[in-house]
N, C-alpha and C positions, 0 to 999 in steps of 0.2 A: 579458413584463414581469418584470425583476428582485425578487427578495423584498424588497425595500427600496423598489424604485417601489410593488408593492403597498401596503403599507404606508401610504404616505402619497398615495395617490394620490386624485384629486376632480373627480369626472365624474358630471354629471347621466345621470342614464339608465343608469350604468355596468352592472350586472347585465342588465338588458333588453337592451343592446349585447354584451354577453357569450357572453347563453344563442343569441339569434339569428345570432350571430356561430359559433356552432360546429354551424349547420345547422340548420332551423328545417322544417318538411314538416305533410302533415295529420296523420299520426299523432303528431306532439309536438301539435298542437295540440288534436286531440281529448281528450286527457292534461290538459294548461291545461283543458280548456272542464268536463272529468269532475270535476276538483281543485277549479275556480270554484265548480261549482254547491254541489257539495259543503259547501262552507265558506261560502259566501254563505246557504246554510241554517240551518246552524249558528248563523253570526254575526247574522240576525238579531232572536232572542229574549233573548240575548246584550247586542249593543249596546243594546236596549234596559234592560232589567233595569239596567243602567251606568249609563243616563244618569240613570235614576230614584234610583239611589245617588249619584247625584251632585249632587241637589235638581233635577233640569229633567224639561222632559217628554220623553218617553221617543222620541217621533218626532228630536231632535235627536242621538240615538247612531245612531241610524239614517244621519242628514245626514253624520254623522262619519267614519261609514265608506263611504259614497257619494262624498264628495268629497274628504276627507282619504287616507281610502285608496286611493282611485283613483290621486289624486297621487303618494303614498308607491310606489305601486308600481311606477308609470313611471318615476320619477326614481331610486329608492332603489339603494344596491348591495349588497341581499342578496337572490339568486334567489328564494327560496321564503319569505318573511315576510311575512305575511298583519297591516296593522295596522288599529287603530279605538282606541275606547274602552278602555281592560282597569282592572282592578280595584284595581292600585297605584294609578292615579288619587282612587280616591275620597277617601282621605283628604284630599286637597287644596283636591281643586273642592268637596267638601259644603260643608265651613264658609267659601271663598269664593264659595258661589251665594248662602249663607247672609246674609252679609253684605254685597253687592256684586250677588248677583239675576245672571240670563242676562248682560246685557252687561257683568258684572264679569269674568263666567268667560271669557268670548268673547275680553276685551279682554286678557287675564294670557295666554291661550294665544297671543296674536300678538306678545304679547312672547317668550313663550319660545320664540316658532319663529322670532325673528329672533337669540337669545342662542344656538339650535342653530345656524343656519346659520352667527353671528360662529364657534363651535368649531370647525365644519368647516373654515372658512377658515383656523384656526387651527391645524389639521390636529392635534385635541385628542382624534382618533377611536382611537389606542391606547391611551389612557393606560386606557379601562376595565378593562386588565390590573393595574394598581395598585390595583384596590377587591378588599380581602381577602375570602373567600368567608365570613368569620365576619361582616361586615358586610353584606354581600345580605341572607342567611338572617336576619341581625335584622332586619334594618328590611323585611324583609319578612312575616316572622313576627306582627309587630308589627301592622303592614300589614293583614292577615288580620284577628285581634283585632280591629280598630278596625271592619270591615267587618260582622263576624257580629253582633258588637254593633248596629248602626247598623241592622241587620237586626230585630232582634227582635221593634218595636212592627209591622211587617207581619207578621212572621211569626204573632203572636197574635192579631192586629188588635183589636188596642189604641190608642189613639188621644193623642197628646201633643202640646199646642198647642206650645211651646216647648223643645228640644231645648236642652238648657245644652252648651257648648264644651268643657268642659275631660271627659273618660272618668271619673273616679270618679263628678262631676254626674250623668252621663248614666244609670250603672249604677243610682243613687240613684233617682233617675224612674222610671226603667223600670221599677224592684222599689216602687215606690209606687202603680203602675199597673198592673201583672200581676194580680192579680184582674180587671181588667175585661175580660180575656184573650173573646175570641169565638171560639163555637166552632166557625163555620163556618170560619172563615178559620183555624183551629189546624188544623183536621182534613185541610183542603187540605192546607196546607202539610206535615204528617208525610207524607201520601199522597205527594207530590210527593218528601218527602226519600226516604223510602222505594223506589219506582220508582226512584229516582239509585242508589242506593248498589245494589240488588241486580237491576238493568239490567246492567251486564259481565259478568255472571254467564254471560248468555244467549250472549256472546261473537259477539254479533251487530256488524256494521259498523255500525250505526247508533247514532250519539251519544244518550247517555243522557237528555239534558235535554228532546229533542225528544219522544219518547213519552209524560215525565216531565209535560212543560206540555200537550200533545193530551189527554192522561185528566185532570189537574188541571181543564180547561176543562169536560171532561165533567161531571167530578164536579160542578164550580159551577155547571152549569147543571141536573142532579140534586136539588141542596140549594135552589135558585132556585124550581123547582116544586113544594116541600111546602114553601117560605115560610122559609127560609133564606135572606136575603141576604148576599152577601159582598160584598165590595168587589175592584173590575174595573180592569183601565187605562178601559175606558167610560166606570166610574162614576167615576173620579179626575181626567182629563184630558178637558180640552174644548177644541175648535176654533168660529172663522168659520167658517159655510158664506157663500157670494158673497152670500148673499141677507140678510146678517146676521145668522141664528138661529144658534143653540150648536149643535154636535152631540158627540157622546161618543166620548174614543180620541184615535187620529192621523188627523192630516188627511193624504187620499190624493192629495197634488199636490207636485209638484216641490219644493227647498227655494228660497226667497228668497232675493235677493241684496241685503243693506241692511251700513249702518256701523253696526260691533258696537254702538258707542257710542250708537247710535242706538235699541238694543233696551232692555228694560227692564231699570231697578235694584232693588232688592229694596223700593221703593215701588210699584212698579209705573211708574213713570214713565220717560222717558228718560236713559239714564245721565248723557250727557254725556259728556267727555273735558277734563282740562287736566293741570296737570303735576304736584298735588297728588295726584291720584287716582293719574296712575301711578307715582308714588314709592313713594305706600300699596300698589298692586299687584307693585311690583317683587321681593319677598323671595318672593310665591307666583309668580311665572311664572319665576323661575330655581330653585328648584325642580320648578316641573313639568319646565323644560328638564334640570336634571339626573336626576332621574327618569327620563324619554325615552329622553336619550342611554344612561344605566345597562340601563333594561330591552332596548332594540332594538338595542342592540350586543350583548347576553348572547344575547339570542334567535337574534342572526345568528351569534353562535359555538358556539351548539349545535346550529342547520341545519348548518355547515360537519362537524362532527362525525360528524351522521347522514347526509349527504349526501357527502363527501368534496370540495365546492365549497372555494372563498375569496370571502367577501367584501370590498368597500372600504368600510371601518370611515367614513372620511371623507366619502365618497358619502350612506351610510344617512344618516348626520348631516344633512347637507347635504338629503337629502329630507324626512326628517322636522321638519327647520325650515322646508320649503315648504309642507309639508301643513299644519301646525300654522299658518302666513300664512296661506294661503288659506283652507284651511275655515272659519273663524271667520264670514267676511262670508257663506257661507251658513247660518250656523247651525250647523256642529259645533261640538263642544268639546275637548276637548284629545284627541289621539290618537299611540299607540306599537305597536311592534311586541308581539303578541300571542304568548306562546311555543307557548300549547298550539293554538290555532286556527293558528298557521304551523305546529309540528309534525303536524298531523292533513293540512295542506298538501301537504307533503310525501310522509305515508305512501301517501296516497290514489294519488301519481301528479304532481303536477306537476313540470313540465320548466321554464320561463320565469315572471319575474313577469306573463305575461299570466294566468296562474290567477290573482293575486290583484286585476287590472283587472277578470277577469271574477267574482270573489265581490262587487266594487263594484256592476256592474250588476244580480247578481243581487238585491241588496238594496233597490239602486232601483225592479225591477220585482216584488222584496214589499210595497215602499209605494206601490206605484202601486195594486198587487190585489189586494194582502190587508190592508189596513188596517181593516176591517168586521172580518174572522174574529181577528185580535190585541186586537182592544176588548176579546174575553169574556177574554184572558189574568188569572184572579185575580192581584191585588199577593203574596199570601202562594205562589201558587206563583212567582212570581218571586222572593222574600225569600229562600224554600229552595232556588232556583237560586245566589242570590248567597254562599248557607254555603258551597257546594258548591264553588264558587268559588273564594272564602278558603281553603278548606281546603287546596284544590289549590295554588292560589299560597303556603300557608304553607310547602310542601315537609318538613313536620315529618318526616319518616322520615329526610332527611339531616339535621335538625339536633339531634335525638336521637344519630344517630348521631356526630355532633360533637359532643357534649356530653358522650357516653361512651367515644370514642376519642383524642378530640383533645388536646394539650395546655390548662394551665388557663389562659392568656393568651386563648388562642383560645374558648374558654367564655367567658370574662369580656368579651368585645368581645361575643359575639352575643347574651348577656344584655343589657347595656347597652344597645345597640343597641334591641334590642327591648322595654326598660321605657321608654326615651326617645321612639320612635316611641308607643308608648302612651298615655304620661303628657302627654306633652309636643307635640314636633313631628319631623317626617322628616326636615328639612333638620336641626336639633339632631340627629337621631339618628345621620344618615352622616357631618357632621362631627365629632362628640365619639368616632365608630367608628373611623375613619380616622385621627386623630390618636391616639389609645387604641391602637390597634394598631400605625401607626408606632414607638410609643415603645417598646410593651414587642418589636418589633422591632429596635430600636435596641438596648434592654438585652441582646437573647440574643446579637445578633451582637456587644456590645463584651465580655460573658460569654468567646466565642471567642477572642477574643484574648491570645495569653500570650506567656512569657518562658520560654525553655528554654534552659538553657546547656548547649551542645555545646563547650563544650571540649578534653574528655576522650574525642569522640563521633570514631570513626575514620571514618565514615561521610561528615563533613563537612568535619571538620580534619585537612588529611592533612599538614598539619605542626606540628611541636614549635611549643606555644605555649609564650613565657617565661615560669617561675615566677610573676612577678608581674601577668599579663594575664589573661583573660579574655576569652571568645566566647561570645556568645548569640545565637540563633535566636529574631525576630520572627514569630510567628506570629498571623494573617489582619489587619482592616482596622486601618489607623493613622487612626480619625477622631475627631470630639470626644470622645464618649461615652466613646472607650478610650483617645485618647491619653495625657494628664495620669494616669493610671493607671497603664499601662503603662511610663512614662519615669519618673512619681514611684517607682517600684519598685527602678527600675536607679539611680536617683539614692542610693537608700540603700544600695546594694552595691558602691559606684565608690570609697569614700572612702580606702579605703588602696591603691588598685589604682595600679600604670604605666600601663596602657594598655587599652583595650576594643575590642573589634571587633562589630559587629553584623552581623548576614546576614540581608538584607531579601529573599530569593527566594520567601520566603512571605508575603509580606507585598503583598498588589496595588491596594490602595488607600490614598491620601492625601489629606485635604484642609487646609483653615486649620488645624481644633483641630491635628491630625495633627502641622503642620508646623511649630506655636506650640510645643509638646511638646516637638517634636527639638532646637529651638532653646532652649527651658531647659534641656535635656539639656546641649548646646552649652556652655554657660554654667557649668554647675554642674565640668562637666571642666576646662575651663578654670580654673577660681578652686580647685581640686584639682591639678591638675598631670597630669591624665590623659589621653591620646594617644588621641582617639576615632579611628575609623575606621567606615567603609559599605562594603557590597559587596551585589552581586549585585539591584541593585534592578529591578522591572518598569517595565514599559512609562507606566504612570499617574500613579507615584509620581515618575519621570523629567520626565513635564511638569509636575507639580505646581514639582516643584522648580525646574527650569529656569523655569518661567514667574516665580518668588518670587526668583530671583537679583539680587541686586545688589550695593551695594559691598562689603557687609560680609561675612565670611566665611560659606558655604555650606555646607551637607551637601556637595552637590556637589565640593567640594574637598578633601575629605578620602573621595573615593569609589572604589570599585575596580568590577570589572568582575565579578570572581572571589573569593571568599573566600582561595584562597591566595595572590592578592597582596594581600589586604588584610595577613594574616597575614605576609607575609613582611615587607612596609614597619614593622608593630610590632616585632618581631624587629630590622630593620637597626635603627631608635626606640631600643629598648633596647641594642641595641650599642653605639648612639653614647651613650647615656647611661653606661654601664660604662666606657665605653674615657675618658669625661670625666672 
């Protein structure tokens, strides 16, 4: 396949046809099945911890990466990306479970998996080359913040009926309720942060979170028997058993298959579905979708990196708008590719997305077995899970490092960025990034562009220009930003001139402003009496013009091939005007 079929190419299954297409045996499989368990481990204390950041119960992040990811990773076209729940999400889903309940959430992600899959079709899967890295790291920064925060009253266990929307609110609460801090659920939680942070230490293979939550449990059930209660997924979440009693934790049965709309609203009652509600849902599910598309296109160009693969950018799309349809109806919630659970993917050994099929089943047969032994999981050591989290997805070590290396444009976009993601919202924040950075992109490249007159430059002009003429050298793009700049320039240096010549070989872009520009230029020689002349233009600048032709007089017609026949046509100009 051509780098350009790459590119745009859109095939369900693409990676999975790929990896088994270049020879598939037991020892790759044993590899998959080593990398599955592996991460199926990982990912299930994990997708939980998520979905409880996300206002739901914690067995649906579970759902999410059983059926969501299952899907994602049949269909998807990036080998080794392991996805579910991850932690960019929460800012989203909270304050939409918040307001809209399970089948608000349910309902926003089967929009945004059908607004993925319109992009794929769209073949909209490179353009995440265009999102500047000062905007990631903000709005993910940001991201982070909104997270640890959101964290705190488990981490304390502190207890806040009403959580206010807007982050200063929030901090406000929080600091009006930290005296009621307990100190079972503080002292987990330090224990838990503490095991995380000097756990790699030990530089052992085994992920830090898992020892980190085993002794956290320990400990809670330590502090439980001298009369210490803490609060538990047990004590927080309750199921049906068939028989109608409550019991405590996750229910250890398959997930349901019902209409999202069908589950409850933040009444408790049945959502519904009409065309009002999904108007009101439409701004958060094309968000989650760009979100999505943002994180699991990054993720899959940083496997390709450590991995030396290619992915179809179009493909991943394309699945992850399936995953994100379907899982819904059995209860996941929104789900993307995971960078650090696909890169541990990865390290570990796997060869085909079937390692990421098989971290699905693994997870389905920890909520088949282990759903008793996750009840004693304390909320505060999962609070300390989610810092840990945040921290990691803030990436702060590069964005210090950009903040101190980088140009001040590029500071100023991942500030921005990240007080907007803050204050405000994510979709605000990668919009007002992206247009922010465009611009002052805009400003450095029309900056580049200048006016050098080689007249007197033997380099260029390898013949006698006449006394009264003049040669300038265009140099880089001729578009709005620079053009009227650029021409308004030469316009004030034309007025007692014969003739001018311009040398466009450095000059490789045109567009309207550009070619509005040349044509006052045009104008202003003309009502002067001066003999413009072109030469030497590119390839771009040519169709520009050519496509702009018509009856009236052209650049194009007054254009040379060569700077010395432009020069030489002023030259016979001035002859004929001597010899008159």
């Amino acid at each position: 396949m051509s780098h350009r079929q790459h590119l745009f190419s859109l095939r369900i299954g693409y990676a999975l046809r790929e990896a088994l297409g270049e020879g598939y045996g037991r020892h790759e499989l044993l590899k998959d099945l080593v990398a599955g368990i592996t991460v199926g481990v990982i990912a299930i204390p994990l997708a939980m911890a998520l979905a409880i950041a996300s206002g739901v119960a914690p067995q649906y992040g579970l759902y999410t990466v059983i059926v969501g990811g299952g899907i994602i990773a049949f269909a998807g076209g990036s080998r080794f990306s392991i996805s579910g729940p991850t932690a960019a999400f929460v800012v989203i889903l909270h304050p939409l479970t918040a307001t809209y309940g399970l089948g608000g959430l349910l309902l926003a992600s089967i929009m945004a998996g059908v607004i993925l899959i319109a992009m794929a079709y769209a073949r909209l899967g490179r353009f995440i080359e265009y999102i500047p890295e000062a905007v990631t790291l903000g709005f993910t920064g940001g991201i982070a913040i909104v997270i640890a925060v959101l964290q705190i009253p488990d981490f304390t266990g502190i207890t806040i009926q009403d959580m206010p929307e807007h982050f200063v609110a929030k901090l406000a609460v929080i600091g009006s309720h930290i005296s009621q801090l307990d100190p079972g659920s503080t002292l987990i939680a330090v224990f838990t942060l503490t095991v995380m942070i000097l756990w790699p230490r030990l530089r052992t293979p085994i992920p830090a979170h898992l020892p980190a939550l085993v002794l956290a449990c320990l400990l809670g059930v330590v502090l439980g028997g001298v009369g210490i209660d803490v609060d538990t997924i047990g004590s927080r979440f309750h199921y049906f058993l068939p028989d109608g009693t409550q019991a405590g934790g996750i229910p250890p049965y398959l997930p349901s298959v019902d209409w999202p709309w069908h589950r409850a609203g933040v009444d408790g009652q049945p959502l519904g579905i009409s065309l009002g509600l999904l108007s009101e849902l439409l701004p958060s599910a094309f968000a989650i979708a760009m979100l999505g598309a943002i994180e699991s296109l990054l993720c899959a160009v940083v496997l390709d990196g450590m991995s030396g693969k290619r992915h179809s950018a179009n493909s991943e799309l394309l699945a992850q708008g399936l995953g994100n349809l379907i899982a819904p109806f059995f209860g996941g919630v929104t789900a993307t590719a995971a960078i650090a659970r696909s890169a541990t993917n990865f390290k570990v050994g796997a060869v085909s997305p079937l390692a990421a099929i098989i971290h699905a089943v693994v997870v389905l047969l920890g909520l088949l077995f282990l759903a008793e032994a996750l009840a004693y999981l304390p909320m505060s050591a999962m609070a300390a899970l989610l810092m840990v989290v945040a921290w990691n997805m803030s990436e702060a070590p590069k964005s210090v490092k950009l903040i101190r290396k980088s140009p001040r444009g590029d500071v100023l976009v991942l500030l921005t960025c990240l007080s907007l993601t803050v204050f405000f919202d994510m979709v605000i924040a990668i919009t007002a990034g992206i247009l922010l950075a465009s611009l002052l992109f805009m400003k450095e490249i029309a900056a580049l562009t200048k006016v050098v007159d080689i007249t007197d430059n033997p380099d260029f002009a390898h013949k006698d220009v006449p006394l009264n003429c003049k040669v300038f050298k265009i140099r880089g793009a001729l578009f709005f930003a620079a053009g009227d700049r650029i021409f308004g320039e030469l316009s004030q240096q034309i007025q007692e001139l014969d003739g001018l010549v311009l040398h466009m070989q450095c000059s490789s872009y045109l567009d309207a402003g550009g070619l509005s520009a040349i044509e006052k230029l045009m104008a202003v020689c003309e009502k002067n009496q001066v003999s413009l002349r072109f030469s030497s233009w590119q390839f771009q600048p040519l169709k520009t013009l050519a496509k702009a032709r018509g009856q009236a007089r052209s650049p194009l017609d007054m254009s040379f091939a060569t700077l010395d026949e432009a020069i030489d046509d002023i030259v016979k100009m001035s002859a004929s005007h001597e010899a008159g």
